[in-house]
Structure formats: structure tokens, C-alpha cells
C-alpha positions in Angstrom: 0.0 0.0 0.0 1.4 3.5 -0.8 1.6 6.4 1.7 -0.8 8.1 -0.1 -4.0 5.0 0.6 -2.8 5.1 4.0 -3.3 8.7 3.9 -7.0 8.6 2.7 -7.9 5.8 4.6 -6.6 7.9 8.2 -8.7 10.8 6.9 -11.5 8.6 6.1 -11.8 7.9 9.9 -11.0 11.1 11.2 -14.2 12.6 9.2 -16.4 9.6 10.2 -15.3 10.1 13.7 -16.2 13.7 13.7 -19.5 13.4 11.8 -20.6 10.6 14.5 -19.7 12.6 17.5 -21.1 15.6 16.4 -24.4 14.2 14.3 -26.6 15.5 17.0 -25.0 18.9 17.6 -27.2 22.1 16.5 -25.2 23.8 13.9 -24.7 27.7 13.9 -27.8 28.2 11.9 -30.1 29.4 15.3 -32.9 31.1 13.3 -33.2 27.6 10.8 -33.5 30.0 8.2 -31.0 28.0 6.0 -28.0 30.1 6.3 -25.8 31.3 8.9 -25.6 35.4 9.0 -26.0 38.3 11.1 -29.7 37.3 12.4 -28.1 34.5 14.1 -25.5 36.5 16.0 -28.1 38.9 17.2 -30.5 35.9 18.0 -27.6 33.9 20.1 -26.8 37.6 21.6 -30.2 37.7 22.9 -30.5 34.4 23.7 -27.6 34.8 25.9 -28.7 37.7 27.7 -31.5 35.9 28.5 -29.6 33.4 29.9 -27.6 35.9 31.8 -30.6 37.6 33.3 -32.5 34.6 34.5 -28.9 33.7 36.6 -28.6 37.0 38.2 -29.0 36.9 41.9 -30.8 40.1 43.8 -30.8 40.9 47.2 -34.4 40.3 49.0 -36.6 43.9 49.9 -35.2 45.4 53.0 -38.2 44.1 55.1 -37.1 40.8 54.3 -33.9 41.4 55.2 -34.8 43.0 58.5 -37.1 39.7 59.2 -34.0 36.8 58.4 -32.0 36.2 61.7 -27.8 36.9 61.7 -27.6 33.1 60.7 -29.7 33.4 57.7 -28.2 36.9 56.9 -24.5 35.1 57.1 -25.9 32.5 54.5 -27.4 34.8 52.6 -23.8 36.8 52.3 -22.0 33.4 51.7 -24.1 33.1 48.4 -23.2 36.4 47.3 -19.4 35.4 48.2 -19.2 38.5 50.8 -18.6 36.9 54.1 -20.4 38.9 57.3 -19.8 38.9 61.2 -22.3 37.8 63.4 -20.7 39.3 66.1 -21.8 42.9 64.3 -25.9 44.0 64.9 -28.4 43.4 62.6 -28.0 46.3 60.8 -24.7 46.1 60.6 -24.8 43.2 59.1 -27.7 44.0 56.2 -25.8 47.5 55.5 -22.8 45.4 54.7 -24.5 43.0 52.7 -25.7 45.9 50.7 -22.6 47.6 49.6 -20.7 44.1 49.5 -23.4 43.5 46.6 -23.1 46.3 45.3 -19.1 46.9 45.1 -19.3 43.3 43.0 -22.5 44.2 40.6 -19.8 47.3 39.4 
């Protein structure tokens, strides 16, 4: 067999490979209009701040912040990553909360 059989039959595989594993992949075409262009982009853009929205934590109101205990409070700041002391008042503690959220949303 020459090199250049060997060669086919290696890229052969490699294409089969790659068509099997990715048979059931969605291809770029998001709109199934037939072609891939700038509608697509600006429908995955959308699609992604979507996606992005639906994820974004927020804070409870104040009064339910006033009506958690230090414990739930602390939790509540563990989720946001801003870790609070329960040794501080309740206040203390929400006012921290607040600006800890709010130096990490800028």
C-alpha cells in the first residue's frame, strides 16, 4: 500500500469520527432559516442575555432582610461570596451586605 491510501484511509476515519460525534450537535444556523448570517448573531446575543438575566441573583426587599436572623443573613452573604460577622448588629450586618453586593455588581 502506498503512503498516499494510508493517507485517505486515516482521513476517512477522522471525518467519520467527527460526523458521528457531532451528528446531534445544533449547527450555527439558530434562526433555521437556512443560512448562517447576522440574524443568528443577534439571535444567540439575545438568547444569551437571557440566559444571563434569568442567573442574576438580587438581594431580598429590606423588610425581608430585616425579618431573616444573623444566621440566615451570614448564608445569605455566603451566596453572594461577601462573608459577614455575626458578632456585628443586625443592621450592621444587612448594610454590609448591601454595599458588598453592590461593590461586586460594578
Amino acid at each position: 500500500m502506498g503512503i498516499e491510501v494510508i493517507a485517505v484511509i486515516v482521513l476517512v476515519v477522522v471525518g467519520g469520527a467527527f460526523w458521528y460525534y457531532n451528528k446531534d450537535q445544533k449547527d450555527l444556523d439558530i434562526n433555521d432559516d437556512g443560512k448562517v448570517d447576522v440574524a443568528d448573531i443577534k439571535e444567540a446575543a439575545s438568547n444569551v442575555a437571557k440566559g444571563v438575566k434569568a442567573e442574576v441573583k438580587k438581594l431580598p426587599t429590606p423588610a425581608k432582610l430585616k425579618a431573616q436572623t444573623k444566621a440566615q443573613l451570614e448564608e445569605l452573604g455566603r451566596e453572594f461570596g461577601i462573608e459577614l460577622d455575626k458578632r456585628k448588629n443586625k443592621d450592621s450586618m444587612i448594610a454590609d451586605l448591601k454595599s458588598g453586593v453592590k461593590a461586586q455588581s460594578k
